[in-house]
N, C-alpha and C positions, 0 to 999 in steps of 0.2 A: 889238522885244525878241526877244531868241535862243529858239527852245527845242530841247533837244537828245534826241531818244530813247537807246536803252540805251548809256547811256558804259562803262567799265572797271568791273569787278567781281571782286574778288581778294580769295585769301586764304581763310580759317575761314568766313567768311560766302557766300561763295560757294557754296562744298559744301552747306554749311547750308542755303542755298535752294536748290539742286537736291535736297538730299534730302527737303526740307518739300514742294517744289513736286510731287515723286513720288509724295509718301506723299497730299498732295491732289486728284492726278488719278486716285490712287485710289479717293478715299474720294468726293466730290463726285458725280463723275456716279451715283452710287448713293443721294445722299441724299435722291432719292425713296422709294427704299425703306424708309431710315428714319424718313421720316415716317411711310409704311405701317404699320412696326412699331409707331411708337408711338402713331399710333391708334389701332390694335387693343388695345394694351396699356392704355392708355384708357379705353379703352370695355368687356374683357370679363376682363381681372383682377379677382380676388375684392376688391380696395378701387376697381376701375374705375367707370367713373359709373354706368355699368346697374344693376350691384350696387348701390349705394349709392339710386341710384331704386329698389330694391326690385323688379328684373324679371329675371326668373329668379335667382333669389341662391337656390333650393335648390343642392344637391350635381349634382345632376344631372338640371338647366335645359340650355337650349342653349347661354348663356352662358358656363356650366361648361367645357362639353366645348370652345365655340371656344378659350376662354382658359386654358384649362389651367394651371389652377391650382398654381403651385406646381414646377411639372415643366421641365426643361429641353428634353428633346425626347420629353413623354410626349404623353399627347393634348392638343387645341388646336391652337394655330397660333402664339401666343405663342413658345414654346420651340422649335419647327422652326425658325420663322424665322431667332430670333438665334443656335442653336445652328449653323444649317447654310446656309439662306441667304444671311443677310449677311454671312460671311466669303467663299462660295462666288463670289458677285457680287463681290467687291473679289478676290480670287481672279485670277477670267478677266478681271478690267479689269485688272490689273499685269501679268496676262502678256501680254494683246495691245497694250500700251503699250509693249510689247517685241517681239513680233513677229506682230503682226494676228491675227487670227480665232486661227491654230492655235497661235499664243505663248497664247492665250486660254484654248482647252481643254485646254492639256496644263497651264499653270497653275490652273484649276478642279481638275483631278484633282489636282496636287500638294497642293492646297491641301485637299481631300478628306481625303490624310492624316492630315494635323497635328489636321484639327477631329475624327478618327476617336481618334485616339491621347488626348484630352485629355477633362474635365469642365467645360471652364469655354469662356463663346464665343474662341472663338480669329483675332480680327482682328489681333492682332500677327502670328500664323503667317501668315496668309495676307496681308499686306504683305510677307512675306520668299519665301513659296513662292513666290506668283503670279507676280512678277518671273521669280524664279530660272528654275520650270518653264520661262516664254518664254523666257528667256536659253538656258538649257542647249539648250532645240530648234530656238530659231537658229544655236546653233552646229553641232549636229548636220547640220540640212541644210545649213549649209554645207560640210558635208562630202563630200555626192554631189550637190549642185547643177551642173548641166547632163551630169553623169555617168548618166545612169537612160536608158534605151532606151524610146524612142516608145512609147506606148501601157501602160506601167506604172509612170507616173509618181501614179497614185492608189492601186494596191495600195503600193508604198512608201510614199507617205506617209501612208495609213492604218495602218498595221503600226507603222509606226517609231513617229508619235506613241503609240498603243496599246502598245507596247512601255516607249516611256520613260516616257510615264505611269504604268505602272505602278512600274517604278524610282523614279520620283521620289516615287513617293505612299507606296512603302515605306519611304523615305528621312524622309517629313515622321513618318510613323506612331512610328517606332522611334528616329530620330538629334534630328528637329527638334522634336519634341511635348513631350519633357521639357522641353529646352533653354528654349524660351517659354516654358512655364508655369512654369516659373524664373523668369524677366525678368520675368514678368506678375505674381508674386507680390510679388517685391521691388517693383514700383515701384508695388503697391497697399499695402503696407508703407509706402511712402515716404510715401505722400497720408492714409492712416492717422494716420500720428503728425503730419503737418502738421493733421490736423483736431480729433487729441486732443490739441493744446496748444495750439491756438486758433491758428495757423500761416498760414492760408491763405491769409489778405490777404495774407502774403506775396509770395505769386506773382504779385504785380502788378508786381513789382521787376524781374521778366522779363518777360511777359507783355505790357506795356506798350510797351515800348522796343520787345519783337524785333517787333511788330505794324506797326511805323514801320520796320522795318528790312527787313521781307518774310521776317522767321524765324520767325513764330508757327507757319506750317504744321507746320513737324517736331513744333513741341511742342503744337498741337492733335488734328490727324491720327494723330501716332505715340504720342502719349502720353494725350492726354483723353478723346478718343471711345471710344477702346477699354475705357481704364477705367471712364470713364463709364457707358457700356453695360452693362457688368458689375456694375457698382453698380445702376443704372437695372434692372434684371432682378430682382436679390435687395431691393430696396428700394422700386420702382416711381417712382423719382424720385432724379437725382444733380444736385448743384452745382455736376460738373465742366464741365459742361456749358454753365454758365453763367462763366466766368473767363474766356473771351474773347469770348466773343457777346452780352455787353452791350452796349447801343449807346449806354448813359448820360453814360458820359465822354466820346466824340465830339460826341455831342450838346451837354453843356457848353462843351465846346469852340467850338464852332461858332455855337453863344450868346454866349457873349465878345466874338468876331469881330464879331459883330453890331451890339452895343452899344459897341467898344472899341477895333476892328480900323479899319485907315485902306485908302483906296482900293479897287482891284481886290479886295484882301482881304476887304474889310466889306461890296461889293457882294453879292459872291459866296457869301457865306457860308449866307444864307437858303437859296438852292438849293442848297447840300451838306449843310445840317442835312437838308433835306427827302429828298434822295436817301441820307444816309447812316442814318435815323431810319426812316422808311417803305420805303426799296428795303433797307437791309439791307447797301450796298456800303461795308464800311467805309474801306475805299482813300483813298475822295473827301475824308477831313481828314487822310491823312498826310500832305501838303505843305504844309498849314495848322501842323505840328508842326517840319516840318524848315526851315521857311520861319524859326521863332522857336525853335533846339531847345531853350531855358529851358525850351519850355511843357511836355516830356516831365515835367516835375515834375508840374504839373495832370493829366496825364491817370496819373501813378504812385497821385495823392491821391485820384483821383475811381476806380479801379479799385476800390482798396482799400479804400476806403468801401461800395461794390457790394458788394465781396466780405463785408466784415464782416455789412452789413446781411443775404445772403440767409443766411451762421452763424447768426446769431441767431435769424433766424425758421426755421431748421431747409427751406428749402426747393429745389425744385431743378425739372429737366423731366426727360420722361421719354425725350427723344432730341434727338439734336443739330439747333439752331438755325440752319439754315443758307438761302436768307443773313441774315444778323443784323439781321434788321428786327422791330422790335418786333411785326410780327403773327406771324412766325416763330416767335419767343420765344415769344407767349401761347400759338400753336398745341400746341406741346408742353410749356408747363408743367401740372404736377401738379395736380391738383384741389383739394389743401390748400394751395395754394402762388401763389396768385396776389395775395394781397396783397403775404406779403413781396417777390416778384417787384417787382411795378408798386413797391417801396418801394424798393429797390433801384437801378432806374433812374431815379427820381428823386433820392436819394441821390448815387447818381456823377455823376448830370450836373451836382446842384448843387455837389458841394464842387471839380467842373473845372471851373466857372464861377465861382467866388471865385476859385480859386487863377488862374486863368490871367487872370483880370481885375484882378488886381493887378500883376502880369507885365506886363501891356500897357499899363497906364497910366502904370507905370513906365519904361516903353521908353523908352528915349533915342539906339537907335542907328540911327534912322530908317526909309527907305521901308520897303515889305514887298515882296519880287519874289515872287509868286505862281506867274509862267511858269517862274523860275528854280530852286524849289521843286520844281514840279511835273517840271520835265528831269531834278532829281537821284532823285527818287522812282522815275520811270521807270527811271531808270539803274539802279537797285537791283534795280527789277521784272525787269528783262531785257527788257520790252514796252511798247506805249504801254500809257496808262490812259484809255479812252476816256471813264469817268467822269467825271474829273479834269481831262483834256483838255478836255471841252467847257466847264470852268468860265473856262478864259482865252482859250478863243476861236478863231478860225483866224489865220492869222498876219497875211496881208493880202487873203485874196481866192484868185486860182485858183493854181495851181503848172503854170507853164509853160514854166521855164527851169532846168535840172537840171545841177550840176556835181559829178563823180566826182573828188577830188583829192586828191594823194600828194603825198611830197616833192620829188618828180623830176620825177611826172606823164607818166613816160612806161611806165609799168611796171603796177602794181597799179591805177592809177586806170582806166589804157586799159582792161583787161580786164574790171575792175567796169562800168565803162561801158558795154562792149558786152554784157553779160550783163545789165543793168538794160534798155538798150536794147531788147534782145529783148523782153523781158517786157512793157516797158511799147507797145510797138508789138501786142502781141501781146493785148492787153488792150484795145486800138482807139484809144489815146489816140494816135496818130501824130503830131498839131502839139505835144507836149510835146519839147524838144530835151535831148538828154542831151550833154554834155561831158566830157571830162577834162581837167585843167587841174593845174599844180605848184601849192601854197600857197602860194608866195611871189608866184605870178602873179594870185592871188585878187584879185576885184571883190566890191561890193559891190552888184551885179544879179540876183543868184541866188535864185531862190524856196527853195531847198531846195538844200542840201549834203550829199554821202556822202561819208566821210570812216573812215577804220581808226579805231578805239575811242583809241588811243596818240596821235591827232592830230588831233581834235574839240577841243581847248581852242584850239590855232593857230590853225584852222578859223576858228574863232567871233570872232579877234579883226579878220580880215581880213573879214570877213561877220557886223558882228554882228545885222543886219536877217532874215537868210534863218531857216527852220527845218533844222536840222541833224541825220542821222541816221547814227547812230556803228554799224558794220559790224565784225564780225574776222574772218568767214570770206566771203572776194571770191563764190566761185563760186555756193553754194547757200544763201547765209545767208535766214533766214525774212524779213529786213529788206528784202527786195525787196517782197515779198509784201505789205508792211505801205505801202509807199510808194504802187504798184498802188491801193491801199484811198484813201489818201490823193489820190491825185487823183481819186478818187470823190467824197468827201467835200468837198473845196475847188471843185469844182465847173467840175473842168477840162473841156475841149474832147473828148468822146469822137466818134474818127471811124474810117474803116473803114484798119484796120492798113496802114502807109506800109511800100515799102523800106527797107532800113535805111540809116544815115547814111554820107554819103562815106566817114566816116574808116572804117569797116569794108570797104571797097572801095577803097581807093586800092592798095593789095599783092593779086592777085588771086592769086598762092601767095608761096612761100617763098625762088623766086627768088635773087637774090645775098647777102640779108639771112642765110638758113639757108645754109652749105654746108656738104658732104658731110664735110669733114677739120674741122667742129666740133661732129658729131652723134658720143656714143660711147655705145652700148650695153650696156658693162658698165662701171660706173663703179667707181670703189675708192676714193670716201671712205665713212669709217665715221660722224664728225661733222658739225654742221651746218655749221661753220666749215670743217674740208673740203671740203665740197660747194662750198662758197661759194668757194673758190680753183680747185676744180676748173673750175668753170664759167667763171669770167674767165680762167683759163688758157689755154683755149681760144680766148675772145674775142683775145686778146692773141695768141695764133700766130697766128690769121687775120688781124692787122694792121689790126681793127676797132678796138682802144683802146690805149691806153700800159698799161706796166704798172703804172701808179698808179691807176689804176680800181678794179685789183680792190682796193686796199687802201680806195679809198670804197666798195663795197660791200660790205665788214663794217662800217665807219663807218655805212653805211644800214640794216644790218642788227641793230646796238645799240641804233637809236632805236625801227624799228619793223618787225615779221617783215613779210616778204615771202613767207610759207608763204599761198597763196590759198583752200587746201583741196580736197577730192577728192584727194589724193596729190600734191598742184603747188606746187611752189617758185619763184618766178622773180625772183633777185636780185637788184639793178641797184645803180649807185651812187645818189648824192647829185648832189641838182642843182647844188651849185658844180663836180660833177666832170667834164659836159660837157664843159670843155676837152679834158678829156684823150681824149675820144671822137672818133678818125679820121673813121666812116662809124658806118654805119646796122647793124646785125649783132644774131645770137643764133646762143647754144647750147645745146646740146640733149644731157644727160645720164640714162641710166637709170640705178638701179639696181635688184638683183635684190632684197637686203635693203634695207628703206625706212630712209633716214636721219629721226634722233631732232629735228624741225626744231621746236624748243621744245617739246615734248611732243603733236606734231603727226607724223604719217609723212608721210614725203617719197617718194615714187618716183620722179618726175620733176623734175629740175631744170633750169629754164632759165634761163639767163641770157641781159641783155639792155641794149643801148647802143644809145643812138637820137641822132640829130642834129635831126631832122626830123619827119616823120611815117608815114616810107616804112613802120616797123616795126607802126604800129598795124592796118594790114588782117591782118598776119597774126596777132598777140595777139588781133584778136576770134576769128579762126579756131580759136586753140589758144583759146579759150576756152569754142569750143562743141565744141572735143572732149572737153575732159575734163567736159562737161555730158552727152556721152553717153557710157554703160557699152559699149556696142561697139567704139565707135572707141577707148576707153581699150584695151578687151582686146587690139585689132589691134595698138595701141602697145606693148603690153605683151608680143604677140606676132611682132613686128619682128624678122625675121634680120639685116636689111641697114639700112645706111643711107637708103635708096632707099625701104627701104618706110617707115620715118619718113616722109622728106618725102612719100609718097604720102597719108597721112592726114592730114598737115596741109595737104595743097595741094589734098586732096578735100571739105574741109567749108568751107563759104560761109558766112560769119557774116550 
């Protein structure tokens, strides 16, 4: 059985999870703190438990003074916190998410601002500062990087950040502070009138689906915590809190499966109720949803009941549930509030265990592929799900036989290959063999397939036994990193890092393959379809290919980019188009403005026509130049043609 890590991902949803996924590595790694907050908030507000035990409940107990009753940022600890703390921490985690430590504090300070300028906690501001700040003082230093004279490279960058910090914290005070507390109003307006018309279940209508979809982050993170919090402060307990961090409908869910569910499905199911119930990871039943996506109706019925029931009983927590495990939940609900809670989650998980138990028993259109399920979920995530992952198992045992493959196979696959090569030699696993190989030449011997995201379905039908990991950026994609992991896990051969493989040595430079009348330094296309004739044009004077080549490498270039990443293009035809290929050849084109190579920059363009294998030694070599920022800047700092081929014939793959 196939399974495939992150396939294509396009469109509205896309964004949407990169902006959910932003606004989560926000907010998460902080959500210890809000536990902290709502601890305290717990324990020393005037209706918190102490009080209510009767210890120190005068005016002025110690209780008083921690909890500070009533006050936003007067005394206590209550109101510092949420007024200045927890936006300040979500602050410097957006801007070092953007450019480490000092994207960090120049976002803290921006984010200073905004919480200066305003009455109400301000975690939308500081989702929008924290970024920007880092942004904006990335770009700055990019402005005098490697320009600063020895030895004063700390007073500049202390000045500069202290500088722009300021500007930008003036900026949130006076331009951004109204601005959010706009948006903060209206879209507490919003959740207002959805709860003074009894509204609320509604939002299971979304809430539901975008949770299966990998879109809940923008509308939990961007939208409910913040509110919530706010509520949570003036209230001691909000509901919003609770619309996604129920674990009830999963858990029905996952009950169904039990009783109703066939195969790997109904094996499995006990241990994702259990990890999705008590860890809190709710992940571990989206491929149980998309596996049967009818069942999105049981988990819209079983939200919605959740949500009705905690209306009624008027209840809520007093900070966000994260991760959504039911001890999570109890941790932060309210001290009036734990019936209707535990009634709640009871509630949803039973009416998504009728509904979806009616759904299954009805089923008629047979097996269930769980692994298949689980590859498209992935594909959504952008990552594995190691959750979920361990629910189907490993594939077969260890991964010891690794194929990088294109459509030509002599182009993007070679270069992925010796760039995975590296790593994975470099990681000690040395007896694991990495190849490149055209898809049409595909076996099915292969433990594990890399494959461009646009030709993972091909892939998979030529190998449908191997596990297959869908790539879009060759050079630096995090998808290395994950496979590395992966023959940890499967329980490969780790030994003490091998030379690399022949095919990265059989070209020991650039020799007859590069010549000097087909490297040009200033190039003059402005498109990427320019570029793309530019570069066979050259192949084609040097009497490397016919001139029917270059017209298959646009044919190659419709199916699937040849853009590799770090500023690198390297066109080639189509594997019927070999014929038309004389010898073995590449060219080598800069230019000064990067071409638009589908919403990628291009700076270097190489094309390249292979017969044989003569061209693969030096494709690992340009592979590990543009893996290093030096050797890129020499290429980029090339007079001559000569000094080209000196950086590509000076790095040894």
């Amino acid at each position: 059985m196939s399974t495939t890590l992150p396939a294509q991902r396009t469109g509205v949803r896309l964004h949407v999870q990169k902006f959910g996924t932003a606004l989560s590595n926000m907010v998460m790694p902080n959500i210890g703190a809000f536990i902290a907050w709502g601890l305290i908030t717990a324990l020393f507000i005037e209706v918190g438990w102490l009080a209510k035990l009767g210890i120190g409940d005068s005016p002025g107990s110690w209780v008083a003074e921690i909890g500070g009753w009533g006050e936003y940022a007067g005394g206590g600890i209550v109101g510092p916190m949420i007024t200045y703390l927890l936006p300040i921490l979500i602050g410097y985690t957006g801007g070092r998410m953007v450019h480490d430590t000092r994207g960090g504090v120049v976002g803290a300070i921006a984010t200073m601002g905004v919480v200066a300028g305003t009455e109400i906690p301000m975690f939308l501001g500081a989702m929008i500062m924290g970024p920007l700040g880092g942004w904006t003082m990335k770009r700055l230093d990019g402005l005098w990087d490697g320009r600063i004279r020895p030895g004063f490279e700390m007073l500049v960058n202390n000045f500069s950040a202290g500088i722009w910090g300021a500007i930008v914290a003036t900026f949130g005070f006076f331009v951004m502070s109204p601005v959010v507390t706009f948006l903060s109003d209206r879209l507490g307006d919003g959740v207002d009138f959805l709860v003074d018309n009894s509204l609320l279940p509604l939002t299971s209508l979304i809430i539901e689906p975008a949770k299966v979809l990998f879109l809940n982050n923008a509308i939990n993170h961007g939208v409910l915590t913040p509110l919530g919090t706010t509520e949570a402060l003036e209230e001691g307990k909000s509901v919003l809190f609770l619309l996604e961090a129920n674990p009830g409908p999963g858990l029905g869910l996952l009950l169904a499966y039990m009783v109703f569910g066939r195969g790997i499905a109904k094996a499995s199911a006990p241990g994702a109720a259990i990890i999705h119930f008590l860890g809190g990871i709710h992940e571990i039943y989206f491929p149980y949803v998309l596996m049967k996506p009818k069942l999105i109706v049981a988990m819209i019925a079983g939200g919605m009941t959740g949500v009705f029931v905690n209306v009624v009983f008027d209840v809520g927590l007093r900070a966000p549930a994260a991760p959504g495990s039911v001890f999570a939940v109890y941790a932060q609900t309210a001290s009036d509030s734990y019936v209707g809670v535990t009634l709640s989650m009871l509630a949803a998980a039973g009416v998504t265990f009728l509904v979806a138990a009616l759904l299954l028993r009805g089923d008629t259109d047979g097996g269930e592929d769980l692994a298949g399920a689980t590859a498209s979920m992935e594909a959504m995530k952008g990552k594995r799900s190691i959750a979920s992952s361990a629910l189907v198992g490993s594939r077969r045992g260890t991964i010891e036989r690794i194929v990088f493959a294109c459509d030509a196979g002599m182009g993007s696959s070679a270069m992925g290959a010796s760039v995975l090569r590296r790593k994975i030699q470099a990681a000690g696993f040395g007896q694991v063999s990495v190849v490149n190989q055209a898809i049409a030449n595909l076996t099915d011997t292969f433990d594990l397939v890399v494959t461009h995201r646009d030709l993972t379905d091909r892939a998979r039908q030529k190998t449908p036994s191997a596990l297959h990991v869908s790539v879009e950026d060759f050079m630096s994609t995090p998808r290395y990193d994950e496979i590395v992991e992966l023959l940890a896990e499967s329980g490969s051969t780790a030994t003490a890092p091998e030379t690399p493989a022949p095919a990265d040595a059989e070209v020991p430079g650039s020799g007859g393959v590069l010549s000097t009348s087909s490297i040009v330094l200033s190039g003059t296309a402005r498109t990427r379809d320019e570029a793309i004739t530019e570069a066979g044009e050259l192949l084609v004077a040097a009497g490397v290919v016919d001139p029917s080549y270059v017209t298959a490498m646009h044919e190659r270039e419709k199916s699937v980019s040849t853009h590799m990443g770090n500023g690198l293009a390297i066109p080639h035809g189509t594997n019927e188009a070999k014929a038309a290929v004389r010898r073995t050849g590449i060219s080598f084109v800069r230019y000064a403005e990067p071409v638009d190579w589908n919403g990628k920059p291009a700076e270097f363009v190489i094309g390249i026509a292979g017969t044989g294998n003569e061209h693969l030694g030096l494709l690992g070599q340009i592979a590990h130049v543009f893996l290093d920022k030096d050797q890129v800047a020499r290429l980029r700092a090339a007079r001559t043609e000569d000094d080209v081929r000196a950086v590509l014939d000076g790095v040894h793959a």
